[in-house]
C-alpha positions in Angstrom: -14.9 -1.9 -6.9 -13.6 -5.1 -5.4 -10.6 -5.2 -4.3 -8.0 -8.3 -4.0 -4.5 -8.0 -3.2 -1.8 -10.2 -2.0 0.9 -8.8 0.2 4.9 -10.0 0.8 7.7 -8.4 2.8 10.7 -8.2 0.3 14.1 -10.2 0.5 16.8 -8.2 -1.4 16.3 -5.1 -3.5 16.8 -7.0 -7.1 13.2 -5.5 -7.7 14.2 -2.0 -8.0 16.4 -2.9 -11.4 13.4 -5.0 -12.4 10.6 -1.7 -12.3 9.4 0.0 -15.3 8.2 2.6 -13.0 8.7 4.4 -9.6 6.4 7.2 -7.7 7.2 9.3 -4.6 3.6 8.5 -2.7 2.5 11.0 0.4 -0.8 9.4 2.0 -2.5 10.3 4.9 -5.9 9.1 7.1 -9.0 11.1 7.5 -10.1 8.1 9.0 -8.3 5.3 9.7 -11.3 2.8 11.9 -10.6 -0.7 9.7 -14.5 -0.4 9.2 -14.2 2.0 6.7 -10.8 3.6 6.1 -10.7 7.2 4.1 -7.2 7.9 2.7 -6.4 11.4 0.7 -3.2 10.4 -1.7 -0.5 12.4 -3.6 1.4 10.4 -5.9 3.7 12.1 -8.2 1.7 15.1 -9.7 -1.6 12.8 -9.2 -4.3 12.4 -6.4 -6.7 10.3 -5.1 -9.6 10.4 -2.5 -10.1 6.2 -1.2 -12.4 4.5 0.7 -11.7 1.1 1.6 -14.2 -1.4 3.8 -13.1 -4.2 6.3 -11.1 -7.1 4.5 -12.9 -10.6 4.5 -11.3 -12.9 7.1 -8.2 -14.5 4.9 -7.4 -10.6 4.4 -7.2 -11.1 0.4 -10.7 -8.8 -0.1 -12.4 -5.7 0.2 -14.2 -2.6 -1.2 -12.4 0.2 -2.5 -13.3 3.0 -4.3 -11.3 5.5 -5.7 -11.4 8.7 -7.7 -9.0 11.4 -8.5 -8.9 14.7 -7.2 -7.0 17.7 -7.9 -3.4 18.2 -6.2 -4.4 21.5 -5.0 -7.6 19.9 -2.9 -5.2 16.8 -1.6 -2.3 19.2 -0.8 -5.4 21.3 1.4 -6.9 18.1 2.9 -3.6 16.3 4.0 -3.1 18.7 6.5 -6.4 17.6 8.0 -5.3 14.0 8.1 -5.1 12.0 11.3 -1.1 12.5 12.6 0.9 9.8 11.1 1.3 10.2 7.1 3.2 7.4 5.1 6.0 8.4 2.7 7.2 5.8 0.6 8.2 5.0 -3.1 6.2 2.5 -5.1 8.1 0.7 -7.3 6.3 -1.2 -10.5 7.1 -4.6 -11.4 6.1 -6.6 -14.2 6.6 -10.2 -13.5 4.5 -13.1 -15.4 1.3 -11.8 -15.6 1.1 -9.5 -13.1 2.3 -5.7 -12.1 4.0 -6.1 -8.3 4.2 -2.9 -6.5 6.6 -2.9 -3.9 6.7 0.0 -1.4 9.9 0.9 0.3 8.6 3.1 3.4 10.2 6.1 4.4 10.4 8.4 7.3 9.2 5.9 10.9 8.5 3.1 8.7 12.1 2.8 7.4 13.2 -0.1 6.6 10.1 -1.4 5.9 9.6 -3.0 2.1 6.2 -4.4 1.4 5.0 -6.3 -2.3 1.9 -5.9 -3.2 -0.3 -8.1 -6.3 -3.5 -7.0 -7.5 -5.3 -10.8 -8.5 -9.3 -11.1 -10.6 -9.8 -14.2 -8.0 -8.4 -14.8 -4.4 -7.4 -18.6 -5.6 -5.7 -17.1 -8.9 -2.4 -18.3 -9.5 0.9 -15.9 -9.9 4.5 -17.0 -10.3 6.5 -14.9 -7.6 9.8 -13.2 -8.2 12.6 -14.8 -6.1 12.9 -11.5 -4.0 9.3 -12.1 -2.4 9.8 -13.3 1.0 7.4 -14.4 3.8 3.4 -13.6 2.8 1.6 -11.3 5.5 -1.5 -10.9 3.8 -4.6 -10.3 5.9 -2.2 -9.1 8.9 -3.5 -5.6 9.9 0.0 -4.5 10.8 0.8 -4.1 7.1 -1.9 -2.0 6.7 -0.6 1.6 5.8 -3.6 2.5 8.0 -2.4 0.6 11.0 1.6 1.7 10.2 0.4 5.3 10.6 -0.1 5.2 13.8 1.6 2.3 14.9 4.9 2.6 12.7 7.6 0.2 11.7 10.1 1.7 13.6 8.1 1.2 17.1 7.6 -2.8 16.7 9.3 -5.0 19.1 11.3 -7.9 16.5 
């Protein structure tokens, strides 16, 4: 029930001939308070109902839980969702040890490309692919929480 990711914005798009797999993923926010976040999820012909808690300071943990739901109850709930649903396509990526999903956002987060690496220990090691750039774990603004309402496309670079 512990989660403890990683996250990298992406240099080049070398990853998307290196996945195994790819998903179409429509999210959206009944509640989106970094307390306790509650996310309804459609990816592919699956769904999911989340509930994540606050990360711990370096950003690396927190709770989540997570159980699927049927696509007819997400396709009647997302319509209830807080304005500002996220549309991207997850890309799968074996590399060493680990599975790197790397989102390429959609819609007002276009241009945005975000790696993420699922770890058993914050200090666990992980060799990185060469088209991970600059580490923003534990900053909010990477949060597909936060980029629903405060999208990509607004930031100031």
């Amino acid at each position: 029930m512990k989660e403890i990711e990683r996250k990298f914005l992406v240099l080049s798009n070398q990853y998307k001939a290196e996945a195994f797999k790819q998903s179409r993923i429509m999210q959206g926010y009944l509640n989106s308070n970094p307390e306790r976040t509650v996310r309804i999820r459609v990816k592919g012909e699956e769904s999911y109902l989340t509930v994540k808690g606050k990360s711990n300071e370096a950003g690396t943990t927190r709770l989540e839980w997570e159980t699927k739901i049927p696509l007819e109850d997400a396709r009647q709930l997302l319509p209830l969702c807080e304005k500002g649903a996220i549309d991207k396509m997850r890309y799968e990526v074996s590399y060493g040890r680990h599975i790197f999903e790397v989102d390429e956002f959609f819609g007002d987060n276009n241009g945005l490309v975000i790696a993420e690496v699922e770890l058993a220990a914050e200090d666990e090691y992980f060799e990185k692919p060469q088209w991970l750039g600059e580490e923003v774990t534990g900053d909010e603004r990477f949060y597909n929480a936060y980029l629903s309402h405060k999208p990509y496309s607004t930031w100031s670079r």
